[in-house]
NUDORO-87227 format. One record per atom (N, C-alpha, C): residue number from 1; residue in one letter; chain; atom name; x, y, z. Coordinates in steps of 0.1 Angstrom, whole numbers, plus 5000, padded with zeros to 4 digits. Each point is the difference from the previous one (the first is absolute). Layout:
# NUDORO-87227
R    i  aa  ch  at     x     y     z
R  NUM   A   A  CA     X     Y     Z
...
END
This chain:
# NUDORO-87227
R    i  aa  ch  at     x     y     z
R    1   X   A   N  1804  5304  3778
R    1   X   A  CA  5007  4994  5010
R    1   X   A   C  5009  4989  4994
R    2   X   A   N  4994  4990  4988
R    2   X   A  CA  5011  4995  4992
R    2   X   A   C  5013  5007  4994
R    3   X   A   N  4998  5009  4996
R    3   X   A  CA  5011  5008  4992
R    3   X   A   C  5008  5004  5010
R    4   X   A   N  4998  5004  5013
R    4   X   A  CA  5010  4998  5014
R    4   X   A   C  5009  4998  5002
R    5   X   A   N  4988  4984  4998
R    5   X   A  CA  5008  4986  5007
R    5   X   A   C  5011  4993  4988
R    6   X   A   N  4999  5006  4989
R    6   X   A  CA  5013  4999  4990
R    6   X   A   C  5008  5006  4994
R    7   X   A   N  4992  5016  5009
R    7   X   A  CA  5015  5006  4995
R    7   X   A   C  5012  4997  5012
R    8   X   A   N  4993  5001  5010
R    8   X   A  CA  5006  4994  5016
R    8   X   A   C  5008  4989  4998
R    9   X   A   N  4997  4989  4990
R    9   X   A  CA  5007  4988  4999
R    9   X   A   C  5013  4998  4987
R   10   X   A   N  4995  5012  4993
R   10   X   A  CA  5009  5003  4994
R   10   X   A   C  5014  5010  5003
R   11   X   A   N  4997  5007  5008
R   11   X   A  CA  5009  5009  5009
R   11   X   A   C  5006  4989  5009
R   12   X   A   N  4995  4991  5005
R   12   X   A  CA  5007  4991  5009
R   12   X   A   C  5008  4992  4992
R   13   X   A   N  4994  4994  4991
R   13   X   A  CA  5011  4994  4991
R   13   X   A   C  5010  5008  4994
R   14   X   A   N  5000  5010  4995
R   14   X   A  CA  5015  5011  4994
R   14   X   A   C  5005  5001  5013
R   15   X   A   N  4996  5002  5007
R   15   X   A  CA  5011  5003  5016
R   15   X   A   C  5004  4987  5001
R   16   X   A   N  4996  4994  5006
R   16   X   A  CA  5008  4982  5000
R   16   X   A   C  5008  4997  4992
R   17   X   A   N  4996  5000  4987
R   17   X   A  CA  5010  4995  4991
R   17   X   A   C  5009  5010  4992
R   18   X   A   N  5002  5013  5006
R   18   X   A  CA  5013  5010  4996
R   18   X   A   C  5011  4992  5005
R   19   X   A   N  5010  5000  4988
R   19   X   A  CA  5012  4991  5005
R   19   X   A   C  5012  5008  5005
R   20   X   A   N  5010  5002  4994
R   20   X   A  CA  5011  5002  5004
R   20   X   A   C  5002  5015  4993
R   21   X   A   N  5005  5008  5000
R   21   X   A  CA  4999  5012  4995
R   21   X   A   C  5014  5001  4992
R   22   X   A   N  5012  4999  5007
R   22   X   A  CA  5012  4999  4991
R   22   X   A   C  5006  4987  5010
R   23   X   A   N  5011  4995  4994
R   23   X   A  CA  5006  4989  5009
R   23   X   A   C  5007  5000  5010
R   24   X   A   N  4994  4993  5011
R   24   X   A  CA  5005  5006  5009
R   24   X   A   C  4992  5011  5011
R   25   X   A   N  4991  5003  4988
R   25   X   A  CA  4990  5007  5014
R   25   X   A   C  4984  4995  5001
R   26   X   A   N  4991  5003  5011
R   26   X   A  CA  4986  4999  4994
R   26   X   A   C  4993  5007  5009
R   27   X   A   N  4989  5007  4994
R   27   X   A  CA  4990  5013  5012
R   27   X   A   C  4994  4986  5011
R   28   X   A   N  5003  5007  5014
R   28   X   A  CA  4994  4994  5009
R   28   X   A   C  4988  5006  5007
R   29   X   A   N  4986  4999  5004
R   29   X   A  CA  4992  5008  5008
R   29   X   A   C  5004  4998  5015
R   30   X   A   N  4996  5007  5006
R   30   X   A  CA  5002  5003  5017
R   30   X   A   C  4999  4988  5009
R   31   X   A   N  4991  4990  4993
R   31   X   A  CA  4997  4990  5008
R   31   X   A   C  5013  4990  4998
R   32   X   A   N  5006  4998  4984
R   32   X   A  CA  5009  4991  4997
R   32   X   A   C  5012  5001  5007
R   33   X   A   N  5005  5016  5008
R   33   X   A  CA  5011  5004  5003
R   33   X   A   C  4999  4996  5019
R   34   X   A   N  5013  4995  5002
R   34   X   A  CA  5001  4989  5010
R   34   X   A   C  4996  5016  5013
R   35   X   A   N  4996  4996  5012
R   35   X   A  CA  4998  5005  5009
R   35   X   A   C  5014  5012  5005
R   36   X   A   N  5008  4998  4999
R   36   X   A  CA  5010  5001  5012
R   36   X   A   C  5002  5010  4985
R   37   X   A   N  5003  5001  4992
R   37   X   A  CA  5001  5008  4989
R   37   X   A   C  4993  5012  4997
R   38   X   A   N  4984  5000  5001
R   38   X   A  CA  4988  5012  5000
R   38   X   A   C  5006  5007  5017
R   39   X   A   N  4996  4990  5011
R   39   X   A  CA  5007  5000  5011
R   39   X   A   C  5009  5015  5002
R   40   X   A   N  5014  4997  4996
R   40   X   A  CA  5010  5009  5001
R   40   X   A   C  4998  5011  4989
R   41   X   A   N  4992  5000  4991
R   41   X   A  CA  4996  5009  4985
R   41   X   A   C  4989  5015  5010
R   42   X   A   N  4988  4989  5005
R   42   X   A  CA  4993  5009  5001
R   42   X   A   C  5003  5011  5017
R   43   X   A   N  5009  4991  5007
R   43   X   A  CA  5005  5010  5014
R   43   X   A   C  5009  5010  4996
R   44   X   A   N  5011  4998  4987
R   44   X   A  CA  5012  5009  4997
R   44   X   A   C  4989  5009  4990
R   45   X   A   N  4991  5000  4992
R   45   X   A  CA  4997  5011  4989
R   45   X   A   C  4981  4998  5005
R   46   X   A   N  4998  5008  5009
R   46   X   A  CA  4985  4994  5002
R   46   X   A   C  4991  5016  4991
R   47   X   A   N  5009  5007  4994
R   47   X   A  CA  4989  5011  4990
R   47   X   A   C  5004  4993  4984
R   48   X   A   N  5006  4991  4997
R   48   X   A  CA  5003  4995  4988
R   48   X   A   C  4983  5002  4992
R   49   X   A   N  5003  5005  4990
R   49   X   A  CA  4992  5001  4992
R   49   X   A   C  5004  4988  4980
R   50   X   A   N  4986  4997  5001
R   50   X   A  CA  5002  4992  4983
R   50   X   A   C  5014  4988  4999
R   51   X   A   N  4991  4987  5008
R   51   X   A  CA  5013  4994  5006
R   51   X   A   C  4997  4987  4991
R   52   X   A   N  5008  4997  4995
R   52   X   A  CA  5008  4986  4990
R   52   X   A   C  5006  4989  5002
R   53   X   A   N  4995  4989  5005
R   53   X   A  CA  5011  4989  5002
R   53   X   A   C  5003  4991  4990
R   54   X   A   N  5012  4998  4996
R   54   X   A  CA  5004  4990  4991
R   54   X   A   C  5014  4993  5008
R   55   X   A   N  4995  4983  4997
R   55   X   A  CA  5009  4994  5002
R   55   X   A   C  5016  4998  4994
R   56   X   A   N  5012  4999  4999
R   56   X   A  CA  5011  5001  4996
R   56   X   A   C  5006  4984  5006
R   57   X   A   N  5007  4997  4990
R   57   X   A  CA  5011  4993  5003
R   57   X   A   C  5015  4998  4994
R   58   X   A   N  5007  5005  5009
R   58   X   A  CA  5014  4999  4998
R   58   X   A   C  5008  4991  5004
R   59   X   A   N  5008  4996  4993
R   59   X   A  CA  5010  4992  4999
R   59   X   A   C  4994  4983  5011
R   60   X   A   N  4987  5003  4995
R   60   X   A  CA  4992  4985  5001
R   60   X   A   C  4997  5002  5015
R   61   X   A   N  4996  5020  5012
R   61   X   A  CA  4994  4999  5006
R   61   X   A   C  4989  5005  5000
R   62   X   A   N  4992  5003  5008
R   62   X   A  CA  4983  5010  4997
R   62   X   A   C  5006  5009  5009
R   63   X   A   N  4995  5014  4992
R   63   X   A  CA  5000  5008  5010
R   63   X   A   C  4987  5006  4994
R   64   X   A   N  4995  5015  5006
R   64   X   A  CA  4988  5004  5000
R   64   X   A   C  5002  5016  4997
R   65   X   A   N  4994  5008  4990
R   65   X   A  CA  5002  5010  4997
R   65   X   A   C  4990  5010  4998
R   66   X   A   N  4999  5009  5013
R   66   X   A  CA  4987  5009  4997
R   66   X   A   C  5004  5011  4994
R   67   X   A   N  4990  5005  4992
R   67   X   A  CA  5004  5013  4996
R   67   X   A   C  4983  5012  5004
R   68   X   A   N  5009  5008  5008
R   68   X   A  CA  4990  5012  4998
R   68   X   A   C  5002  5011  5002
R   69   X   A   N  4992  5014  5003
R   69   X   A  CA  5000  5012  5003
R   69   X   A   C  5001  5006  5004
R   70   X   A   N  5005  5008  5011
R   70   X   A  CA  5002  5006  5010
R   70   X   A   C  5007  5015  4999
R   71   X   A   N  4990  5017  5001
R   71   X   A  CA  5001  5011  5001
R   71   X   A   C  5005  5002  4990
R   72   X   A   N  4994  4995  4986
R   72   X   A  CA  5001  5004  4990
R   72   X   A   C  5014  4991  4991
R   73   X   A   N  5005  4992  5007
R   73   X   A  CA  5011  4993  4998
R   73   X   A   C  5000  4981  4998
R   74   X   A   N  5001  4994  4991
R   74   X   A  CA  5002  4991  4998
R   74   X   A   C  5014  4988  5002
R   75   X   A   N  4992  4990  5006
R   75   X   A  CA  5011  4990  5007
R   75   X   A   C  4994  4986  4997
R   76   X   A   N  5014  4992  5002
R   76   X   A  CA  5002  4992  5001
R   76   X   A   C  5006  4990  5014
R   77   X   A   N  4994  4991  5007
R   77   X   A  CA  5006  4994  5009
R   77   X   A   C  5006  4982  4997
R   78   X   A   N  5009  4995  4999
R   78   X   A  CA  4997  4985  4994
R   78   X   A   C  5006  4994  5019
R   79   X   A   N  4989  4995  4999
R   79   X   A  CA  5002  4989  5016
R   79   X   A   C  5006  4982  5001
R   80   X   A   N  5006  4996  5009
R   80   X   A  CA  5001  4985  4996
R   80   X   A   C  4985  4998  5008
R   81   X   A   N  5001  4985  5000
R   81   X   A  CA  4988  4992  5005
R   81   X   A   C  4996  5001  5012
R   82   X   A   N  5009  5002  5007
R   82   X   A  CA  4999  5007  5013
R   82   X   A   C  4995  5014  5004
R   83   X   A   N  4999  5009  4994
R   83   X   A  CA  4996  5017  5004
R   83   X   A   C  5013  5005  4998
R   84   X   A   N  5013  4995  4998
R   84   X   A  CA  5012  5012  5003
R   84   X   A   C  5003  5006  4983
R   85   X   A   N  5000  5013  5002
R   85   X   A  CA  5005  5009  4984
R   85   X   A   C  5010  4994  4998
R   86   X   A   N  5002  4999  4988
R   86   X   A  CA  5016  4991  4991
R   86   X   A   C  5003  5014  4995
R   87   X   A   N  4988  5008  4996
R   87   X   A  CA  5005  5012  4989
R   87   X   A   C  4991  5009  4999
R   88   X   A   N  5002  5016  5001
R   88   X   A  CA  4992  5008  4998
R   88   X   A   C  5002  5008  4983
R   89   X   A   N  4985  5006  4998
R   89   X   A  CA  5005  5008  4984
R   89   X   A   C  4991  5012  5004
R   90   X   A   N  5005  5012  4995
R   90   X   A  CA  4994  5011  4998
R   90   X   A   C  5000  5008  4987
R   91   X   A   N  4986  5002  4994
R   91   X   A  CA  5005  5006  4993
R   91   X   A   C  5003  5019  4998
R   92   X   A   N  5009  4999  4991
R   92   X   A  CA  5004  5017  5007
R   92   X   A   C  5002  5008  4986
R   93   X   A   N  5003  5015  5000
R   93   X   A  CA  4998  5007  4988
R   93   X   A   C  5011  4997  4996
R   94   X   A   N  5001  5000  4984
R   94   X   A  CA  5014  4999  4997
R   94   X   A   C  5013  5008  4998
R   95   X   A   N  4997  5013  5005
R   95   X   A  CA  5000  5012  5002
R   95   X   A   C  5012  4996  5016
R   96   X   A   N  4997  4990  5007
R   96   X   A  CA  5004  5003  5015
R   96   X   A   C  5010  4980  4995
R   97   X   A   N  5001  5000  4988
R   97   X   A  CA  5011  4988  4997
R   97   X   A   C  5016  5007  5005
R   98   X   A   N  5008  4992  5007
R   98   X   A  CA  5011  5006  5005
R   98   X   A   C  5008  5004  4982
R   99   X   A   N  5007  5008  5005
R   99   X   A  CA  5010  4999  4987
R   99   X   A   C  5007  4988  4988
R  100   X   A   N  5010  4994  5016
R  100   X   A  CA  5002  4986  4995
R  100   X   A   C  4994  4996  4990
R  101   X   A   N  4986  4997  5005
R  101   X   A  CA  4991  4988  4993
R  101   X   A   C  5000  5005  4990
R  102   X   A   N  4993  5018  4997
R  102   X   A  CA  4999  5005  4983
R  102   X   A   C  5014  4994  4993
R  103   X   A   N  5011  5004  5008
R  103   X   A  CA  5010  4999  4991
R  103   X   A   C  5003  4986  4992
R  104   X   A   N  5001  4991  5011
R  104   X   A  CA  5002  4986  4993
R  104   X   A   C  4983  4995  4988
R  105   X   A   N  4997  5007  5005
R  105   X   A  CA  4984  4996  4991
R  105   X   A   C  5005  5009  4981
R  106   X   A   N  5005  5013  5005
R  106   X   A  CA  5002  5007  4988
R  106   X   A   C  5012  4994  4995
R  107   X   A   N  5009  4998  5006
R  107   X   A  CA  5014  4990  4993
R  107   X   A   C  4992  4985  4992
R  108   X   A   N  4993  4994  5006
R  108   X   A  CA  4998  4993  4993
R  108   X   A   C  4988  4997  4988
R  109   X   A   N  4992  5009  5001
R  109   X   A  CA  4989  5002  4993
R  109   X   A   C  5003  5019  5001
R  110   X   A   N  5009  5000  4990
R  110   X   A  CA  5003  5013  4998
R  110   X   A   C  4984  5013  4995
R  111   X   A   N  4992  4989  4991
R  111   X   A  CA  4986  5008  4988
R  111   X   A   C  4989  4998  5015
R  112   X   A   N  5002  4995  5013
R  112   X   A  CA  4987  4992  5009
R  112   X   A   C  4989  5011  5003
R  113   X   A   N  4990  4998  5004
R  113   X   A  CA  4997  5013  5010
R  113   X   A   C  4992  4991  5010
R  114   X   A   N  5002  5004  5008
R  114   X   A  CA  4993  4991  5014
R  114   X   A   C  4985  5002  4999
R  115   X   A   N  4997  4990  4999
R  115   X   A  CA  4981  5002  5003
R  115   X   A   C  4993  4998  5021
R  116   X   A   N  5007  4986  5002
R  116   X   A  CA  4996  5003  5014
R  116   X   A   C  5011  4996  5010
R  117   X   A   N  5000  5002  5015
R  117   X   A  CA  5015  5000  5007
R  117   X   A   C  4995  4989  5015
R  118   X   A   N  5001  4988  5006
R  118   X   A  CA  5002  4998  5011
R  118   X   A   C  5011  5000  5008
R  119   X   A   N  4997  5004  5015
R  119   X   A  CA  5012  4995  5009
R  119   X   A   C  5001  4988  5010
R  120   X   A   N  5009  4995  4996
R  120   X   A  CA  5004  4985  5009
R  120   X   A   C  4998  4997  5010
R  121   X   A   N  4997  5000  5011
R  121   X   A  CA  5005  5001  5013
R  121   X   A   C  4994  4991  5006
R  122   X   A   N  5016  4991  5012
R  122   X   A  CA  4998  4992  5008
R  122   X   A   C  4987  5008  5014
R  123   X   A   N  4994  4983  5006
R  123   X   A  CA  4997  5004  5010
R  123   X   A   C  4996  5017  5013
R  124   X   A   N  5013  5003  4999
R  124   X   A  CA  5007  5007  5009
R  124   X   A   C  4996  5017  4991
R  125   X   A   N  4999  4995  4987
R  125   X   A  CA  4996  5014  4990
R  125   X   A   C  5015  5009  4996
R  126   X   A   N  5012  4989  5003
R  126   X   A  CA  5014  4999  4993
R  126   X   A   C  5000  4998  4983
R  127   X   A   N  4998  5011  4992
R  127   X   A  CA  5003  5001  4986
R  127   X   A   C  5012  4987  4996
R  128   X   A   N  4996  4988  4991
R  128   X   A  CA  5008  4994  4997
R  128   X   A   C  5000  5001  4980
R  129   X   A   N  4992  5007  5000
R  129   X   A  CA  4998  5000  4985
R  129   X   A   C  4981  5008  4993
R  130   X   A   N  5005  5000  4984
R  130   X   A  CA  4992  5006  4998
R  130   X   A   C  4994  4993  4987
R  131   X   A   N  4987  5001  4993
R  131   X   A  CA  4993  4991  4993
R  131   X   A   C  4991  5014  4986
R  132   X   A   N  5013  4998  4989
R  132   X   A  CA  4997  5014  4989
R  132   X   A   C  4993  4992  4989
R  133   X   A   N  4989  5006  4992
R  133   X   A  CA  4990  4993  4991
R  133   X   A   C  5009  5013  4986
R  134   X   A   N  5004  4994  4991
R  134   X   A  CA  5006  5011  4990
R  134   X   A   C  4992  4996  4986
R  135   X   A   N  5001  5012  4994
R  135   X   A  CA  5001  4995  4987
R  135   X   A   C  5005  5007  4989
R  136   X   A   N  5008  4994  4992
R  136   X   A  CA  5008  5006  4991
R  136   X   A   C  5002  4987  4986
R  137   X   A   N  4999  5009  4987
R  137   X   A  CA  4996  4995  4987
R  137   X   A   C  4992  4990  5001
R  138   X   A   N  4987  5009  5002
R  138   X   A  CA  4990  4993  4998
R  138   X   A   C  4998  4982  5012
R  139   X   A   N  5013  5000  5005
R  139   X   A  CA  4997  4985  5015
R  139   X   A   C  4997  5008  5011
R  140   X   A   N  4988  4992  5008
R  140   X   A  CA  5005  5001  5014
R  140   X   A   C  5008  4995  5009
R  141   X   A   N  5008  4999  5013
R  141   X   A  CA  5006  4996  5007
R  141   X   A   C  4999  5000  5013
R  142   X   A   N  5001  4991  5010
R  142   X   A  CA  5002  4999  5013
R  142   X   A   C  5010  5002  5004
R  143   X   A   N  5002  5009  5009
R  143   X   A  CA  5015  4997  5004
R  143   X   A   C  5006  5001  5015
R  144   X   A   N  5006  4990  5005
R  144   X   A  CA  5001  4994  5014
R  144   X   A   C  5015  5006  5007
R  145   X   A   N  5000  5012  5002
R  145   X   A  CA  5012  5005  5005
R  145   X   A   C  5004  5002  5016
R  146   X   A   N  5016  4995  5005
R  146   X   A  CA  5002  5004  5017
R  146   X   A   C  5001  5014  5001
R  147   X   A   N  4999  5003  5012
R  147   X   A  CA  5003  5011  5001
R  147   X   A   C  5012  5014  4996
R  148   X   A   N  5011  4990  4996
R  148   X   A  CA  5010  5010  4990
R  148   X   A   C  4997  4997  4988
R  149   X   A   N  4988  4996  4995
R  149   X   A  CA  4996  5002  4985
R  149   X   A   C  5005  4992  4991
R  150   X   A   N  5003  4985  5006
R  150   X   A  CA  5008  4990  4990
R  150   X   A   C  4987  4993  4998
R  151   X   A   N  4998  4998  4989
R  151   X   A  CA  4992  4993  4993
R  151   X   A   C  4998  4984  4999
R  152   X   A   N  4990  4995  5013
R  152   X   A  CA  5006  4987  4998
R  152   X   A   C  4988  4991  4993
R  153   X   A   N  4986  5009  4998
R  153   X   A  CA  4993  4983  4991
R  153   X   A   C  4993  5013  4986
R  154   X   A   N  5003  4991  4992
R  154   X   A  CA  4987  5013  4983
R  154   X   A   C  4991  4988  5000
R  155   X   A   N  4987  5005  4999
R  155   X   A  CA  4992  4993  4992
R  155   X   A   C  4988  5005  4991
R  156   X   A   N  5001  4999  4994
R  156   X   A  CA  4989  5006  4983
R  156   X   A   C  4987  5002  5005
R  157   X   A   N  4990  5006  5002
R  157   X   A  CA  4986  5002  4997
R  157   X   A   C  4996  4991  4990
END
């Protein structure tokens, strides 16, 4: 029963004191995440499977971003503090990438090959853009493209 009672207090302590994961974001549990948030999460996706909350803050506000599962398909939802979607993400084969996007991805990273593909979308499930993970000579890359395929953020792996 001692050995329990410290691995128990050791698990409690790693959970408590996990800090920040990258800047800018940090894993939240179910209970951290504000009501009106789970709220609106669990009436809009109630078969969501293997669900994730991490906290986010942009441009110095919180928002709240679950990620999970659903018929085999992987998502993202980021909410403000209130329950309302700011942003949806799906991810999709890269196979079903519009043309555009290959193209400007191949013009600019001519050697790339796409490893994974998200889609953007407002609210409403209005395609505003698309979210390409590449890699070419030996870098990875993020890459944050609108929907005609202009490339508007890189960032390195």
């Amino acid at each position: 029963m001692n050995t329990q009672f410290w691995i128990i207090v050791v698990l409690v302590i790693l959970f408590t004191t996990s800090g920040q994961l990258v800047a800018g974001e940090k894993e939240e549990n179910e209970l951290q995440v504000p009501k009106a948030v789970l709220d609106a999460f669990e009436k809009a996706y109630p078969n969501a499977q293997e669900v994730e909350f991490e906290e986010e803050t942009i441009d110095g506000k919180i928002f709240y971003e679950i990620e999970y599962k659903e018929n085999g398909k992987e998502f993202e939802i980021l909410y403000d503090t209130n329950g309302v979607i700011v942003q949806k993400e799906e991810t999709i084969d890269i196979k079903n990438l519009p043309d555009q996007i290959v193209q400007a991805i191949t013009t600019a990273y001519p050697k790339a090959t796409i490893e994974e593909a998200e889609k953007l979308m407002k609210a409403d499930g209005t395609v505003i853009g698309y979210e390409v993970e590449i890699k070419t000579e030996g870098k990875e890359y993020e890459l944050e493209l609108d929907a005609s395929g202009k490339i508007l953020k890189t960032e390195e792996d």
